[in-house]
C-alpha positions, 0 to 999 in steps of 0.5 A: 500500500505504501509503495502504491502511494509513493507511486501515485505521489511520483504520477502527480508530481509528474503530472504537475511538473508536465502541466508547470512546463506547458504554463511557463511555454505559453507565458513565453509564447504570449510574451513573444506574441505580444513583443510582435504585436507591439511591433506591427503597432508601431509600423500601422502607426507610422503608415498614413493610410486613405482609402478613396471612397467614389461615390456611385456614377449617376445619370445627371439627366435623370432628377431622380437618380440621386432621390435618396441624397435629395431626401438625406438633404431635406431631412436634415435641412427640416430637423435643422430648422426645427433645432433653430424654431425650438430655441427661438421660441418657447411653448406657453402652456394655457394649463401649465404656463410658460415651458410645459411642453408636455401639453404643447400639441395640444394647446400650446402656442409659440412664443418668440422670446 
Protein backbone atom coordinates (compact mmCIF):
# COMPACT_ATOMS: atom_id res chain seq x y z
CA UNK A 1 0.00 0.00 0.00
CA UNK A 2 2.72 2.38 0.59
CA UNK A 3 4.63 1.73 -2.44
CA UNK A 4 1.20 2.21 -4.39
CA UNK A 5 1.08 5.75 -2.71
CA UNK A 6 4.74 6.58 -3.31
CA UNK A 7 3.95 5.70 -6.77
CA UNK A 8 0.80 7.81 -7.12
CA UNK A 9 2.82 10.78 -5.47
CA UNK A 10 5.56 10.35 -8.44
CA UNK A 11 2.36 10.07 -11.29
CA UNK A 12 1.07 13.77 -9.54
CA UNK A 13 4.46 15.25 -9.11
CA UNK A 14 4.86 14.50 -12.61
CA UNK A 15 1.62 15.40 -13.82
CA UNK A 16 2.25 18.66 -12.25
CA UNK A 17 5.80 19.17 -13.37
CA UNK A 18 4.27 18.37 -17.26
CA UNK A 19 1.31 20.82 -16.77
CA UNK A 20 4.01 23.65 -14.89
CA UNK A 21 6.19 23.31 -18.48
CA UNK A 22 3.22 23.84 -20.51
CA UNK A 23 2.28 27.24 -18.42
CA UNK A 24 5.55 28.51 -18.22
CA UNK A 25 5.73 27.89 -22.63
CA UNK A 26 2.63 29.54 -23.12
CA UNK A 27 3.72 32.75 -20.99
CA UNK A 28 6.76 32.93 -23.01
CA UNK A 29 4.50 32.32 -26.39
CA UNK A 30 2.18 35.24 -25.12
CA UNK A 31 5.43 37.27 -24.21
CA UNK A 32 6.93 36.76 -27.97
CA UNK A 33 3.10 37.49 -29.33
CA UNK A 34 2.94 40.36 -27.50
CA UNK A 35 6.52 41.64 -28.41
CA UNK A 36 5.37 41.19 -32.19
CA UNK A 37 2.11 42.94 -31.54
CA UNK A 38 3.69 45.74 -30.32
CA UNK A 39 5.94 45.97 -33.34
CA UNK A 40 3.14 45.59 -36.28
CA UNK A 41 1.50 48.55 -33.97
CA UNK A 42 4.20 50.70 -34.09
CA UNK A 43 4.64 50.05 -38.07
CA UNK A 44 0.20 50.59 -38.71
CA UNK A 45 1.31 53.68 -36.62
CA UNK A 46 3.63 55.22 -38.87
CA UNK A 47 1.72 54.47 -42.21
CA UNK A 48 -1.00 57.25 -43.36
CA UNK A 49 -3.35 55.16 -44.92
CA UNK A 50 -6.56 56.84 -47.00
CA UNK A 51 -8.94 54.73 -48.71
CA UNK A 52 -10.83 56.69 -51.82
CA UNK A 53 -14.41 56.21 -51.47
CA UNK A 54 -16.20 57.10 -55.12
CA UNK A 55 -19.32 57.62 -54.91
CA UNK A 56 -21.99 55.51 -57.50
CA UNK A 57 -21.80 57.04 -61.12
CA UNK A 58 -25.46 58.76 -61.53
CA UNK A 59 -27.11 59.83 -64.78
CA UNK A 60 -27.04 63.86 -64.25
CA UNK A 61 -30.03 63.95 -66.71
CA UNK A 62 -32.17 61.82 -64.54
CA UNK A 63 -33.74 64.19 -61.41
CA UNK A 64 -34.18 61.05 -59.51
CA UNK A 65 -31.04 59.39 -59.86
CA UNK A 66 -29.93 60.98 -56.50
CA UNK A 67 -33.54 60.72 -54.89
CA UNK A 68 -32.16 59.50 -51.63
CA UNK A 69 -29.21 62.00 -51.24
CA UNK A 70 -32.13 64.53 -52.04
CA UNK A 71 -34.26 63.01 -49.39
CA UNK A 72 -30.99 62.68 -46.81
CA UNK A 73 -30.82 66.58 -47.71
CA UNK A 74 -34.32 67.67 -46.91
CA UNK A 75 -34.27 65.72 -43.75
CA UNK A 76 -31.52 67.38 -42.31
CA UNK A 77 -32.34 70.80 -43.61
CA UNK A 78 -36.03 70.20 -41.70
CA UNK A 79 -34.57 68.86 -38.31
CA UNK A 80 -32.03 71.81 -38.55
CA UNK A 81 -34.73 74.38 -38.91
CA UNK A 82 -36.88 72.60 -36.33
CA UNK A 83 -33.48 72.95 -33.89
CA UNK A 84 -33.45 76.73 -34.91
CA UNK A 85 -37.64 77.40 -34.26
CA UNK A 86 -37.18 75.12 -30.76
CA UNK A 87 -34.89 77.70 -29.43
CA UNK A 88 -36.07 81.00 -30.65
CA UNK A 89 -39.30 80.07 -29.20
CA UNK A 90 -40.87 78.68 -26.16
CA UNK A 91 -44.10 76.78 -25.62
CA UNK A 92 -46.74 78.55 -23.17
CA UNK A 93 -48.96 76.09 -21.96
CA UNK A 94 -52.59 77.56 -21.13
CA UNK A 95 -52.56 74.79 -18.02
CA UNK A 96 -49.10 74.73 -17.04
CA UNK A 97 -47.74 78.39 -18.36
CA UNK A 98 -44.78 79.02 -19.89
CA UNK A 99 -42.16 75.85 -20.74
CA UNK A 100 -44.92 73.00 -20.32
CA UNK A 101 -44.01 71.21 -23.01
CA UNK A 102 -45.82 68.15 -22.45
CA UNK A 103 -49.32 69.66 -23.32
CA UNK A 104 -47.91 71.64 -26.29
CA UNK A 105 -49.53 69.88 -29.22
CA UNK A 106 -52.49 70.30 -27.89
CA UNK A 107 -52.96 73.75 -26.63
CA UNK A 108 -49.93 75.36 -26.74
CA UNK A 109 -48.81 78.50 -28.53
CA UNK A 110 -45.21 79.57 -29.96
CA UNK A 111 -43.61 82.40 -28.14
CA UNK A 112 -40.90 84.50 -29.70
CA UNK A 113 -38.73 85.12 -26.83
Amino acid sequence: RIQDRELEIKNLEALLETEAETKRAAEDKNAELMRELEDIRAQLSSLKLTIPVYPKVRDPRNPWACKEEIALADAIAANVSRAEKKKKCRIVCRTHGVGSVHHARSDGVPVSV
